[in-house]
C-alpha positions, -999 to +999 in steps of 0.1 A: +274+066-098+246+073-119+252+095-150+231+125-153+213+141-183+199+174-189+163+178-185+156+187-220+178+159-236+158+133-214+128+148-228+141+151-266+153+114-264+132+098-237+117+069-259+131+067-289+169+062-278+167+038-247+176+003-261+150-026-258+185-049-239+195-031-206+229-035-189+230-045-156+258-028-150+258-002-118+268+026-137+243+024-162+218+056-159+187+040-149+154+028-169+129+034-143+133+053-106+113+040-079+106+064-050+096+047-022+107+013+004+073+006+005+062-031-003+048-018-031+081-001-039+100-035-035+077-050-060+078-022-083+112-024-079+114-065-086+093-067-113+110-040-134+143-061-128+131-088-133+123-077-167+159-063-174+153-028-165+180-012-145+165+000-115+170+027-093+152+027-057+151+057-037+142+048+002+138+080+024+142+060+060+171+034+065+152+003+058+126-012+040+089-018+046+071+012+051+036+010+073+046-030+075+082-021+095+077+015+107+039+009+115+039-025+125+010-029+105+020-074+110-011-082+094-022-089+055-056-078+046-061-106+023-079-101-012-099-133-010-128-148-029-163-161-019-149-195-006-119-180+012-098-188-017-066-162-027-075-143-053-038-125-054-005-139-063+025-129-079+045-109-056+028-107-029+023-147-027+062-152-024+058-124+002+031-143+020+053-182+014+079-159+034+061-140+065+032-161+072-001-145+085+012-121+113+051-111+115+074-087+132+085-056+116+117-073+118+113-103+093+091-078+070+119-054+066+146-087+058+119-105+035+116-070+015+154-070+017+163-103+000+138-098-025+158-069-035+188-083-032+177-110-048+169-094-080+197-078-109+196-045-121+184-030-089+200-003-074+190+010-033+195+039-021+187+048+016+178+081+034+166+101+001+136+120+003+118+137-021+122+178-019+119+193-065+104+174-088+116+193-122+090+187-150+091+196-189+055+203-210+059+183-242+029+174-268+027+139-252+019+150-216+042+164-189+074+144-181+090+142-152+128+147-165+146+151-125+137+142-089+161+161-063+167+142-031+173+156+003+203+134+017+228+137+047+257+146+025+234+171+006+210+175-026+212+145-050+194+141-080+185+111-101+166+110-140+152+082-159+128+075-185+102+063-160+095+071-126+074+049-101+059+069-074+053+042-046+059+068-019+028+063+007+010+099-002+019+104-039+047+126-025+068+125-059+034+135-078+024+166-057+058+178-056+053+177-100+024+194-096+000+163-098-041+175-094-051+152-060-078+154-037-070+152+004-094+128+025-129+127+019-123+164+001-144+146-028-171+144-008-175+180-006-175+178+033-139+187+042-107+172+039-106+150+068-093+120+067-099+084+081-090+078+117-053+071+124-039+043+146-009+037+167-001+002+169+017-015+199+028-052+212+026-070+239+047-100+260+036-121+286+004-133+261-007-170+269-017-169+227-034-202+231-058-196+254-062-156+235-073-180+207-094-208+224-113-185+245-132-160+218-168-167+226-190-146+204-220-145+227-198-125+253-177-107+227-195-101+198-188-110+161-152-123+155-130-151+163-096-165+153-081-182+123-046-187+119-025-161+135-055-138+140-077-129+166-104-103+160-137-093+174-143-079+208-169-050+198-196-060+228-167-058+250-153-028+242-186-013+248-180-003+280-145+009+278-145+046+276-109+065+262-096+093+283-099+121+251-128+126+229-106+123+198-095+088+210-119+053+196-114+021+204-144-001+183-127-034+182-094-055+187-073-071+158-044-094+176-012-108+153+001-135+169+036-136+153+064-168+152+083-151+181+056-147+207+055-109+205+016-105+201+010-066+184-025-051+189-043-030+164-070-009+183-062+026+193-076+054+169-071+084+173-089+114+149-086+150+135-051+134+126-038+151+094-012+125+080+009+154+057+015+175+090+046+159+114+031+179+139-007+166+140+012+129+137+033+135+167+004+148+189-015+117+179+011+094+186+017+107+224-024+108+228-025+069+216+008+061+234-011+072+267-045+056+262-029+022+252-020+014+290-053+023+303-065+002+276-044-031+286-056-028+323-096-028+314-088-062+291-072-081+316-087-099+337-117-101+308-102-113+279-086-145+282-047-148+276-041-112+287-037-118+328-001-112+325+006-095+295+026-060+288+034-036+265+064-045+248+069-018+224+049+010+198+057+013+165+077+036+154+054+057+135+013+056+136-003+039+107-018+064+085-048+056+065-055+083+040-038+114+026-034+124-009-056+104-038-035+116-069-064+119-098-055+098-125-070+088-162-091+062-143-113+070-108-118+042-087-152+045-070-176+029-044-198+017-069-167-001-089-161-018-057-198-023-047-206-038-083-177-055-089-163-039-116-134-052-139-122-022-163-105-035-196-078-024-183-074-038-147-038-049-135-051-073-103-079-079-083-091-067-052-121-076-024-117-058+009-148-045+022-155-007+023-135-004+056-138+036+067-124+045+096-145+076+105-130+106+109-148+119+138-168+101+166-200+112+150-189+101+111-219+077+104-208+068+070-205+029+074-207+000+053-211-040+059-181-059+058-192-079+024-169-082-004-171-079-040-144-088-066-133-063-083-107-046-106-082-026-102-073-001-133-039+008-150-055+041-155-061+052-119-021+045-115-014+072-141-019+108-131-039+128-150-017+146-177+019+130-171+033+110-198+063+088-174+050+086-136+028+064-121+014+060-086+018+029-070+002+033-033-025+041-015-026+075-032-039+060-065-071+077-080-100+070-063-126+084-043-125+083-003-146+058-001-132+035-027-098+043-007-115+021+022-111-010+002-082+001-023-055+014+002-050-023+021-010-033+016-021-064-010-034-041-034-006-016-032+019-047-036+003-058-069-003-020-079+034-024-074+043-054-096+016-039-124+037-006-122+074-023-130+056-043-156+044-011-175+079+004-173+092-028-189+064-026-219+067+010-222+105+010-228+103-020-255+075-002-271+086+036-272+053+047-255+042+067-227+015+052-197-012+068-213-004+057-248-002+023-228-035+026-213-057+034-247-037+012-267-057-020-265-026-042-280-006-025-253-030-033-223-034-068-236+001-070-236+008-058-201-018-082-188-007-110-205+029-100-189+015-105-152-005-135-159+029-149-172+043-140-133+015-155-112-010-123-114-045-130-115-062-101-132-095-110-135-126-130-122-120-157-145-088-169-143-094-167-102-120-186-105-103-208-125-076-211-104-101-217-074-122-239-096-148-215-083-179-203-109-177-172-121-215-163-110-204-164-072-176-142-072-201-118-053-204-117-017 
């Protein structure tokens, strides 16, 4: 059981009367509280244990994995360099050693598993979600001193020094009354956001001829590498979805270990990911098209002849909802000049991916990379003193989401995010003391670099042996 504090004696003694050495011990009140089984959650989660923080982790489904297990998003988005070399590690590499390039939902949720079993001080708790968020105004910022939790044998509620908000919309930091944008709101359009997708799989795929046969003069750009096959946008031309708010622009195949073969293709839009009610309509739109779509590809794409729909995913994969503004705002030109803030935590180089929101969004860019940083500051809502964001929902414009939001990032937001907790706690500060503090900064980078992170162009290219003039696409 976890012992609980009043709100105002967490915020009278929240820094000065932790100790730097934390028990392991279950019934230790915990250091940090992670909201959240996203991977970014699990690594969150890790890397504050890792450190010797006692750890709480507060999961709202039963099981862990997020988009990767409830989406069957099977695919990793790699953060890659001009020669094709990683340019991420830590974490998310022994994630990678374990799952390969495609996966099941399956193996995701068991690799996420171990690694939390794996690590001491950690502390899972499943089917908790989010519902008060109690906050207290102090002269260092506004502290989050009590989460409640909606559970099946009633309200729960759990306090710590920190808290890690790796939920997949910044749930924790709206309920504290965290400023955010919704979509491209920034934009001053509306707040639409990007194009939902429901993902499905497949049996009955002859994967070896699905790989052999892409031919890019019938298909269009794409291929296969590894357990990937993408491409098919001349094809598609001529497929036409039943509803105008369905788009299907191209095909992404994961060929996982088992044979199951998942599809990533349907979009549907107008979906608004913060309303169950817009999600469900969206999923039974998608769930109809995706039969209609399977019988226009056989017969034309090789390896399909006999193939059917094994299953859907559980939930559609949502793209875009809240972006929490932080002390730092990620933007489109950070991405587009590859940008490395003094304070970055890990790289990233996924291309400016929209989805569009509506069949006539025209706002498009070319799938280039360029290297760039990732700040601490755009993890640390604007104002708080004790929560980050750790997710998709960082700060950063709609655009910059296209790039930002891919699950690599999240993961080593993640990792970044445990590490902070650990620094903050030996050093009595709050995360944005820890950001301006330049010993501080230096300190938590130095931290990742000792586990595996790569945090900046040079020590990638380093480790690629690459030159640091070509880490622009």
């Amino acid at each position: 059981m976890i012992r609980f504090l009043s709100s105002l004696a967490i915020v009278s003694t929240l820094l000065m009367s932790i100790p730097a050495a934390v028990s392991a011990q279950s019934n230790q009140p915990p250091d940090v509280v992670v909201v959240g089984g996203t991977p970014s959650g699990v690594a969150a989660a890790v890397a504050a244990g890792r450190r010797g923080l006692h750890v709480e982790l507060d999961v709202a489904g039963e099981a862990l994995g997020g988009v990767v297990s409830d989406g069957m998003m099977d695919q990793w988005d790699l953060n890659t360099g001009p020669a094709g070399e990683t340019i991420e590690r830590g974490i998310f590499a022994e994630l990678v050693a374990q799952l390969g390039d495609a996966f099941t939902p399956e193996r995701a949720e068991a690799a996420l598993a171990e690694l939390v079993l794996l690590t001491p001080n950690v502390d899972l708790h499943f089917g908790r979600i989010p519902v008060a968020v109690l906050v207290e105004p102090t002269s260092a910022g506004r502290f989050v001193t009590r989460i409640d939790f909606s559970t099946k044998h009633g309200t729960r509620s759990s306090v710590a020094p920190f808290i890690v908000d790796a939920t997949e919309d910044g749930d924790v930091a709206a309920l504290a009354g965290a400023h955010y944008n919704i979509g491209r709101q920034d934009l001053g359009t509306d707040t639409a956001m990007q194009a939902a997708t429901m993902m499905f799989s497949l049996h009955g795929v002859d994967a070896h001829a699905l790989a052999a046969g892409y031919d890019v003069s019938r298909f269009g750009p794409g291929g296969a590498m590894g357990a990937r096959v993408w491409g098919f946008s001349s094809l598609l031309r001529d497929y036409h979805p039943t509803d105008p708010r369905v788009m299907v622009r191209d095909l992404n195949f994961g060929l996982a270990r088992d044979g199951e073969v998942t599809v990533n293709a349907i979009d549907v839009f107008r979906v608004d990911g913060l309303d169950p009610r817009s999600v469900a309509a969206a999923t039974t739109l998608a769930k109809a098209e995706a039969p209609r779509l399977l019988a226009f590809l056989r017969g034309r794409v090789p390896g399909l002849e006999n193939a059917e729909i094994a299953r859907f995913a559980r939930t559609m994969y949502i793209r875009e909802t809240r972006h929490v503004l932080g002390l730092a705002y990620l933007t489109a030109a950070d991405v587009l000049n590859g940008r490395e803030p003094g304070d970055a935590i890990g790289l990233s180089s996924y291309p400016l991916d929209l989805h569009p929101v509506s069949a006539d969004d025209k706002l498009g860019f070319p799938p280039l990379r360029h290297v760039y940083g990732i700040p601490f500051g755009a993890l640390v809502p604007a104002g708080f003193a004790n929560l980050l964001v750790a997710s998709r929902a960082i700060s950063a414009s709609h655009v910059a989401a296209g790039s930002a939001r891919i699950i690599p990032t999240t993961i080593e937001e993640g990792e970044a995010a445990g590490a902070a907790c650990a620094i903050a706690l030996r050093e009595h500060a709050t995360f944005p003391q820890l950001d301006r503090t330049e010993p501080l900064v230096a300190a938590l980078r130095a931290d990742l670099i000792a586990h595996g992170a790569i945090i900046d162009v040079h020590s990638a290219a380093a480790a690629a042996r690459v030159p640091k003039a070509s880490h622009r696409a």
